[in-house]
C-alpha positions as CSV (number, residue, x, y, z in Angstrom):
1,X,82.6,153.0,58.7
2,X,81.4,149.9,56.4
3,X,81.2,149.5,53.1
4,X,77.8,150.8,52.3
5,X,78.3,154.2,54.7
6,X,81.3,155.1,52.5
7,X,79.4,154.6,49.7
8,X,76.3,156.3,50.7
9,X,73.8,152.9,50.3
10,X,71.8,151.3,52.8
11,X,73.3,147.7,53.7
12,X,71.9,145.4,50.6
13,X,72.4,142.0,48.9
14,X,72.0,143.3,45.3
15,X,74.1,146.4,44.5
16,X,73.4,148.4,41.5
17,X,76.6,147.9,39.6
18,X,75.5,150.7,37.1
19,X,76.0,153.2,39.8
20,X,78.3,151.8,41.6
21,X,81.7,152.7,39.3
22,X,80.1,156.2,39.5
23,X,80.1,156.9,42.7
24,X,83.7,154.9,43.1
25,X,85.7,157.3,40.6
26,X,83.6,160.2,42.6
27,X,84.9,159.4,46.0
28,X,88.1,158.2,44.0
29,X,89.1,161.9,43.5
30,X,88.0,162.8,46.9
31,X,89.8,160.9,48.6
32,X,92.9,160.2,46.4
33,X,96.5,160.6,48.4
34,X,98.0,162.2,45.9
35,X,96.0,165.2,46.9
36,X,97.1,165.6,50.0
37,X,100.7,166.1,49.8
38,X,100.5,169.1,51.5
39,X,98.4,167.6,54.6
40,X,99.4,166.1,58.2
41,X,100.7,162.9,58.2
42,X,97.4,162.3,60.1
43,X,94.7,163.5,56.9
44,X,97.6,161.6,54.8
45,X,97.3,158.5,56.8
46,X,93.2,158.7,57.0
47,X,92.9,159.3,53.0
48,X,95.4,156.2,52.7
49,X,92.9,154.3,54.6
50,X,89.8,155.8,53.1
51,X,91.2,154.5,49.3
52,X,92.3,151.3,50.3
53,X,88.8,150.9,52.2
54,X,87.5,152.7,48.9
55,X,89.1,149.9,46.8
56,X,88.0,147.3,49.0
57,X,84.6,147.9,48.8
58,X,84.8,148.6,45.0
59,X,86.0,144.9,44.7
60,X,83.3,143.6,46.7
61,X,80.4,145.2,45.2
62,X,81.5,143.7,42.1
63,X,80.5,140.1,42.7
64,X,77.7,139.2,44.1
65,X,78.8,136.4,46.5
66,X,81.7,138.5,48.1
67,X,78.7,141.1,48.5
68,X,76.9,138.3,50.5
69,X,79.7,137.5,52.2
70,X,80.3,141.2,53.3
71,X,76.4,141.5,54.4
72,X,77.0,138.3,56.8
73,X,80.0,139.5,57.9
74,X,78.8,142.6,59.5
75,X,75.7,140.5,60.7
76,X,78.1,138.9,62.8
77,X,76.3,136.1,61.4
78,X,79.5,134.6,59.0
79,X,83.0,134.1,60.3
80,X,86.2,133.9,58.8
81,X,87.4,130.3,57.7
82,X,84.2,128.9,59.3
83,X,83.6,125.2,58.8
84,X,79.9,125.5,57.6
85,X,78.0,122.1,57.7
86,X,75.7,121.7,54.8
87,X,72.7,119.3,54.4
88,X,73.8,115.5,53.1
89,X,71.7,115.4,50.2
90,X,73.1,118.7,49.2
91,X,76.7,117.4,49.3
92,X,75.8,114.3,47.8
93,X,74.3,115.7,44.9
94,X,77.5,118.2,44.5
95,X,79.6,114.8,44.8
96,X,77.1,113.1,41.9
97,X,77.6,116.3,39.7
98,X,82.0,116.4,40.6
99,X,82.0,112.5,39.5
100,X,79.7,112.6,36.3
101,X,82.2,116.2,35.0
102,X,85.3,113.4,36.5
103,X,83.8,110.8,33.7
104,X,82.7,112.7,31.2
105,X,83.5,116.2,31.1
106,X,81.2,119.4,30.5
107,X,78.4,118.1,29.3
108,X,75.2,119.4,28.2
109,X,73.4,117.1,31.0
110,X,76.1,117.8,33.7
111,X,75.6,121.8,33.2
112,X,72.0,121.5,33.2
113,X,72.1,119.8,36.8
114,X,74.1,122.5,38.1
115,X,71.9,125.1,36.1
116,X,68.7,123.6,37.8
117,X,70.7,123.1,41.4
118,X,71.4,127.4,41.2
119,X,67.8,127.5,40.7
120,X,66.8,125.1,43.9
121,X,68.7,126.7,46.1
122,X,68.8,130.2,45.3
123,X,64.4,130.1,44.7
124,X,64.2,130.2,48.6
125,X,65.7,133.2,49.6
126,X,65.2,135.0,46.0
127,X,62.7,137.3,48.0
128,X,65.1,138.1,50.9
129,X,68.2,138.6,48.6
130,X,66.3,140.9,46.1
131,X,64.1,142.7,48.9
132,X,66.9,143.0,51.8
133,X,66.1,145.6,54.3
134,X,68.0,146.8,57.1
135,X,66.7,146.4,60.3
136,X,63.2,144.6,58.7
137,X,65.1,140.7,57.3
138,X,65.4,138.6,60.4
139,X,68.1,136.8,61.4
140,X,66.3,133.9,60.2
141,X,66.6,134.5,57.2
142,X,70.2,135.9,57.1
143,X,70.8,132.1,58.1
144,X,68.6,130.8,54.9
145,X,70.9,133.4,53.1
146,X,74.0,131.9,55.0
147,X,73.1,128.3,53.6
148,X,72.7,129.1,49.9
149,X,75.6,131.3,50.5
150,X,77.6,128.4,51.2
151,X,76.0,126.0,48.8
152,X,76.7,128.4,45.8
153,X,80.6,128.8,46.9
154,X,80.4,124.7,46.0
155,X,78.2,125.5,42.9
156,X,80.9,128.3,41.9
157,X,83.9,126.1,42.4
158,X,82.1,123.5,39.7
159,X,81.3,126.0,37.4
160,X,85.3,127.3,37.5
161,X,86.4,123.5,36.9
162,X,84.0,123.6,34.2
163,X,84.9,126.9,32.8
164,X,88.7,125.7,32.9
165,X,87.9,122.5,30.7
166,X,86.6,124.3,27.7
């Protein structure tokens, strides 16, 4: 069972995080140990896994690059700790943005390069993000989705350096 099957959602890039705390407190009390006390060690051992899955998948669904990540994962199309090799002009514009924040800090001009970077990288695969189908996207675009996946990880790590300066 994946995320989305314990959940009851079809396999997607954007989650509704609206219903999403809903539907966790629902299966919450469904599937919460402490009601089944009385039960084999077996049911015990299968609601223990269920909640910890249940809190897993809670955690993911809350951001949206972990959600990505998760997507890939099942894909078979991401694995963990991989070396990902990104394009040269991408990296050298990420090293441009790390040595102008280096110099000068947060400023305006630094965050609107990163601003406008989200934008060019994300514009590409905005359709297949937002309109993710299972068993229609093809694995050619998963890999588009791969690459900005891995190009907004750098983007995100910025934003945290910037966030911790201010």
């Amino acid at each position: 069972m994946n995320y989305f099957e314990l959940f009851d959602i079809p396999i997607q890039f954007v989650i509704d995080k609206k219903s999403i705390p809903k539907k966790y407190f629902e299966l919450s009390r469904l599937y919460h140990p402490d009601l089944y006390v009385n039960a084999s060690d077996e049911e015990k051992a299968l609601m223990l896994e269920k909640t910890t899955m249940l809190n897993k998948a809670f955690k993911t669904f809350q951001h949206s690059g972990d959600t990505l990540k998760y997507v890939l994962e099942l894909k078979g199309l991401l694995q963990k700790d991989e070396k990902y090799q990104l394009p040269a002009t991408f990296l050298m514009e990420v090293m441009e943005i790390n040595e102008a924040i280096t110099e000068g800090g947060a400023t305006e001009e630094t965050v609107n390069r990163i601003e406008q970077l989200e934008t060019e990288i994300y514009e590409p695969v905005k359709e297949i993000v937002e309109g993710y189908q299972e068993g229609i996207s093809s694995e050619k675009e998963l890999l588009q989705v791969k690459d900005y996946y891995f190009k907004k990880k750098y983007l995100d790590r910025i934003q945290q350096q910037l966030n911790g300066m201010t």
